[in-house]
C-alpha positions as CSV (number, residue, x, y, z in Angstrom):
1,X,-60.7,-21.4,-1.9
2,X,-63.3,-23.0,-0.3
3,X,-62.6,-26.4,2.3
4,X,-64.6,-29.5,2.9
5,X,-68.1,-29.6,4.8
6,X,-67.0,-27.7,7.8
7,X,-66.7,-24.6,6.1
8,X,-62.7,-24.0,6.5
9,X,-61.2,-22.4,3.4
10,X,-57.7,-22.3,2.2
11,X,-55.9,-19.3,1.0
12,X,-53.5,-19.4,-2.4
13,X,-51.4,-16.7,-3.4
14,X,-47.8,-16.2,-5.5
15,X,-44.7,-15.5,-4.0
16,X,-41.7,-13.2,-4.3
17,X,-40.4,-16.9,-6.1
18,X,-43.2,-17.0,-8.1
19,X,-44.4,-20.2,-7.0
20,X,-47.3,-20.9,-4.7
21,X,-47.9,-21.2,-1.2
22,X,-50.5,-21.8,0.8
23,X,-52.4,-21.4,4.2
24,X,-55.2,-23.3,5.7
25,X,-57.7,-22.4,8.1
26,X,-57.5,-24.2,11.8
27,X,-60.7,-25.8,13.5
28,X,-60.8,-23.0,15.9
29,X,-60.7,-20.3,13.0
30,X,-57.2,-19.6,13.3
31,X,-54.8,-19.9,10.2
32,X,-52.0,-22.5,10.1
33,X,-48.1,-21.5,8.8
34,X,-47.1,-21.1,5.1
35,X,-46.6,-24.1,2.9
36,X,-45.0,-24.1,-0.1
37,X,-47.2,-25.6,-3.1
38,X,-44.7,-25.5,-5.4
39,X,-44.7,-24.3,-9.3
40,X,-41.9,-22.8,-11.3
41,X,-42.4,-19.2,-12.9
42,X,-45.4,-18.9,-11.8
43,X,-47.2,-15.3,-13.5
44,X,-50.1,-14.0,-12.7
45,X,-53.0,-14.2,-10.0
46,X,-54.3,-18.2,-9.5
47,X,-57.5,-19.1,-9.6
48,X,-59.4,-21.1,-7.7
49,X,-62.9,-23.6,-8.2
50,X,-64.7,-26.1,-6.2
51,X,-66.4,-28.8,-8.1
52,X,-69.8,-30.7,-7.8
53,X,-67.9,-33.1,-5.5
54,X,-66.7,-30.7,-3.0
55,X,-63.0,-31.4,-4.5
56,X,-61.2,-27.4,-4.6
57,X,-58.8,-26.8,-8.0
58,X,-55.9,-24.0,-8.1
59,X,-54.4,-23.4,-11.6
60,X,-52.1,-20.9,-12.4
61,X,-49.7,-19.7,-15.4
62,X,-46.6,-20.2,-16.3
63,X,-44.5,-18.7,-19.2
64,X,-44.8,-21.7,-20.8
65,X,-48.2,-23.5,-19.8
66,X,-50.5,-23.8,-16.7
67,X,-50.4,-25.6,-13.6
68,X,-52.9,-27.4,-12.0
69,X,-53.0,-28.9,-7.6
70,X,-56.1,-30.1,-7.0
71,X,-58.0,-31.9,-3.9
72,X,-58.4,-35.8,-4.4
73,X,-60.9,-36.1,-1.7
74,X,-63.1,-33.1,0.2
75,X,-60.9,-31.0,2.4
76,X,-57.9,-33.3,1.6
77,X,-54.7,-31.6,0.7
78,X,-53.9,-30.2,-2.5
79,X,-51.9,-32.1,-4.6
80,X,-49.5,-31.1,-7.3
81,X,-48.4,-29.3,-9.5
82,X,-49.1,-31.2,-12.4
83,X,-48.6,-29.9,-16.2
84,X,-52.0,-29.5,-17.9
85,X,-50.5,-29.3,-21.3
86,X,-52.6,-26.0,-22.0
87,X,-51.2,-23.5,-24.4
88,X,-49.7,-20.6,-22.8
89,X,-51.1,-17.4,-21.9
90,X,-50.6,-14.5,-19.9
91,X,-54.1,-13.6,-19.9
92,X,-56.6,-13.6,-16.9
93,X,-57.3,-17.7,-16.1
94,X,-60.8,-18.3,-14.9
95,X,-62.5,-21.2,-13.3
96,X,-66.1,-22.4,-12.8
97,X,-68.0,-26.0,-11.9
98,X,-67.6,-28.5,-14.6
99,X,-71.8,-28.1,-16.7
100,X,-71.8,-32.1,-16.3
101,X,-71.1,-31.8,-12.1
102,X,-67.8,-34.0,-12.6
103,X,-64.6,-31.4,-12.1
104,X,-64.2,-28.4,-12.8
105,X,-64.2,-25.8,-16.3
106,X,-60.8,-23.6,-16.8
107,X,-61.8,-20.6,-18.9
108,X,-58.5,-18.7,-20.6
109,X,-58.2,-16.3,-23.7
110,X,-56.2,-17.0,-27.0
111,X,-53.4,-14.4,-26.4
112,X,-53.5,-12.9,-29.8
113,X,-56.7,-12.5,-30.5
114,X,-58.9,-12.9,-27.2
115,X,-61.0,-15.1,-27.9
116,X,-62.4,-17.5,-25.5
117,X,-60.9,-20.7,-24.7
118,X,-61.7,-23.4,-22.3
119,X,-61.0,-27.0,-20.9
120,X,-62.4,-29.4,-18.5
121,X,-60.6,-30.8,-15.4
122,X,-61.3,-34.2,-13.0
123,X,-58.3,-34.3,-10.4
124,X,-55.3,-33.0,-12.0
125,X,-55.6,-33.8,-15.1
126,X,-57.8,-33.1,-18.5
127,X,-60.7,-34.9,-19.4
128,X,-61.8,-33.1,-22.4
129,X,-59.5,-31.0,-25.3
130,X,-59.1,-27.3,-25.4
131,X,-62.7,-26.0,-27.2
132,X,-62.2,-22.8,-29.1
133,X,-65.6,-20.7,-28.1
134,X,-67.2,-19.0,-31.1
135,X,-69.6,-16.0,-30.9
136,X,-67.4,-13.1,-31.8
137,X,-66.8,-12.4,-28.2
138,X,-63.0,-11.2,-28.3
139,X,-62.2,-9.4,-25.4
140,X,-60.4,-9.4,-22.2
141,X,-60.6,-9.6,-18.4
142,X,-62.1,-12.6,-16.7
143,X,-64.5,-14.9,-17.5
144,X,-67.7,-15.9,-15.0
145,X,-69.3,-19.0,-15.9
146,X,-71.4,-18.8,-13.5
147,X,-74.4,-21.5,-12.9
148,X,-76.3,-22.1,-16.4
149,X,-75.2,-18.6,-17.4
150,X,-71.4,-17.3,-19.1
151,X,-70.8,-13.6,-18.3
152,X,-67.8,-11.9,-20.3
153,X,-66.5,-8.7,-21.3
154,X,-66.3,-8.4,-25.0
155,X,-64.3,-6.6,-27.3
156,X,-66.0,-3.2,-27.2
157,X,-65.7,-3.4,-22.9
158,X,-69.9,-4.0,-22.8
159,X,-70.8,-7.1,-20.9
160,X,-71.8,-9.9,-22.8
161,X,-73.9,-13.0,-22.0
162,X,-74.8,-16.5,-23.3
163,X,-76.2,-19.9,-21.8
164,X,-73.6,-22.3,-20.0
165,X,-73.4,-25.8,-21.1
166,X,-70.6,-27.8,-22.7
167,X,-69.1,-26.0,-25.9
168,X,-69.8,-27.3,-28.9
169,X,-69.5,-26.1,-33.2
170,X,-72.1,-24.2,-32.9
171,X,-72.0,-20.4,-31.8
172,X,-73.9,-19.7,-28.5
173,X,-76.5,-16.9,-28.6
174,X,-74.4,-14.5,-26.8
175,X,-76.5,-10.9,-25.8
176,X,-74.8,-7.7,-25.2
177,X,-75.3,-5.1,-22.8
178,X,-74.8,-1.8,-23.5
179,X,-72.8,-0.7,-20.3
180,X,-69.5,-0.5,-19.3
181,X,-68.6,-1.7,-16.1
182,X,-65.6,-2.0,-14.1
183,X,-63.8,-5.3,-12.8
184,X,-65.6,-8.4,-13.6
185,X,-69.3,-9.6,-13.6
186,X,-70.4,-12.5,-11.3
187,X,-72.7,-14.5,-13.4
188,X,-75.2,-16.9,-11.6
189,X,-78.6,-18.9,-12.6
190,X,-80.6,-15.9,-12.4
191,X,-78.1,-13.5,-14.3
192,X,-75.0,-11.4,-13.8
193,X,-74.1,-9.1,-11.4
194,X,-71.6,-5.9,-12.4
195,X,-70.7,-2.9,-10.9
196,X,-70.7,-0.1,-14.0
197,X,-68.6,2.6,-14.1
198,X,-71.4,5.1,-12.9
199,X,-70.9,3.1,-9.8
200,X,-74.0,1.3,-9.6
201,X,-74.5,-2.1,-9.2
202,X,-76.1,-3.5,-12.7
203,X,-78.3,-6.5,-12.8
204,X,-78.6,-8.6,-16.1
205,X,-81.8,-11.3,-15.3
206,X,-81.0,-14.3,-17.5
207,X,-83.2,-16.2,-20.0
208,X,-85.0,-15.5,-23.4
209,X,-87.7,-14.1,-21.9
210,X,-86.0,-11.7,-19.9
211,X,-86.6,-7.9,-20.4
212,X,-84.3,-6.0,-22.9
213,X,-81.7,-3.6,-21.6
214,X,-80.5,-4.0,-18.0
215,X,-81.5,-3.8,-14.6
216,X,-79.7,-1.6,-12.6
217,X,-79.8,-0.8,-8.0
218,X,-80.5,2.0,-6.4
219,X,-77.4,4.0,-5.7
């Protein structure tokens, strides 16, 4: 996770208690002790996000819901854990900048069915309701919702694209790539990065008026 202006980050991981600790990096670029952030039953890898403020966000799972610490100021401390009242699932959690610039975007997937889930976050807790995203985009793995642009893999394992904003009724105009990749894709303002499983490193440029098929580096 990324610190305040200087540049210092903060690293968050789960323990052999399954709670989380954390470590912070030192002025001099050394790293502090342990500290325990707390958490109960903690599954799965957290996430982290930094928001339009400079404010950094860790939520994780639980077998029941998901956590949330957050940063009240810019390099402050994290704070928490705090219940976020989320559903539960055991699926990969993913978080991104909040489209409006104010907190922070949790993306999770309905364990059932896959589908794509999200909710909005300002401090530790919720400012907006958990939005079921439409499009037919069931899948799994993470979720990049990267700057202007939402980069997922969908139910068939090809990487699939749509605009960023705030979720609404309406289905977004999701495109699909016709390439498997491995991992999960980086999606930015210019499009979404992937590395496919021929090894290369795919490039999907964003926008309506942006060539069919894919990009794709030099091996």
């Amino acid at each position: 996770m990324g610190g305040g202006a200087d540049g210092r980050a903060t690293v968050v991981l789960r323990d052999s208690l399954r709670r989380l600790t954390a470590r912070e990096q030192g002025a001099d670029g050394g790293w502090g002790p342990w500290r325990v952030l707390g958490g109960v039953d903690v599954v799965g890898d957290p996430v982290a996000a930094t928001d339009g403020k400079g404010r950094g966000y860790v939520f994780a799972s639980t077998v029941t819901t998901v956590l949330v610490w957050a940063q009240q100021v810019p390099g402050g401390p994290l704070t928490g854990p705090s219940l976020t009242a989320l559903p539960p699932t055991t699926l990969a959690l993913s978080a991104s900048p909040a489209p409006n610039g104010d907190g922070v975007r949790l993306w999770f997937r309905k364990p059932a069915s896959g589908d794509l889930r999200s909710a909005d976050f300002s401090g530790v807790g919720p400012v907006s309701p958990v939005t079921e995203l439409p499009g037919g985009v069931a899948g799994f793995g993470p979720v990049s919702g990267g700057d202007g642009l939402l980069a997922v893999r969908s139910r068939t394992g090809f990487l699939a694209t749509a605009p960023h904003g705030r979720t609404g009724a309406s289905a977004p105009a999701w495109k699909l790539e016709r390439f498997l990749f491995a991992g999960a894709p980086d999606a930015g303002r210019d499009g979404v990065a992937a590395i496919g499983l021929d090894g290369r490193l795919h490039w999907t440029p964003a926008g309506p008026e942006a060539p069919a098929g894919r990009v794709v580096a030099a091996e």
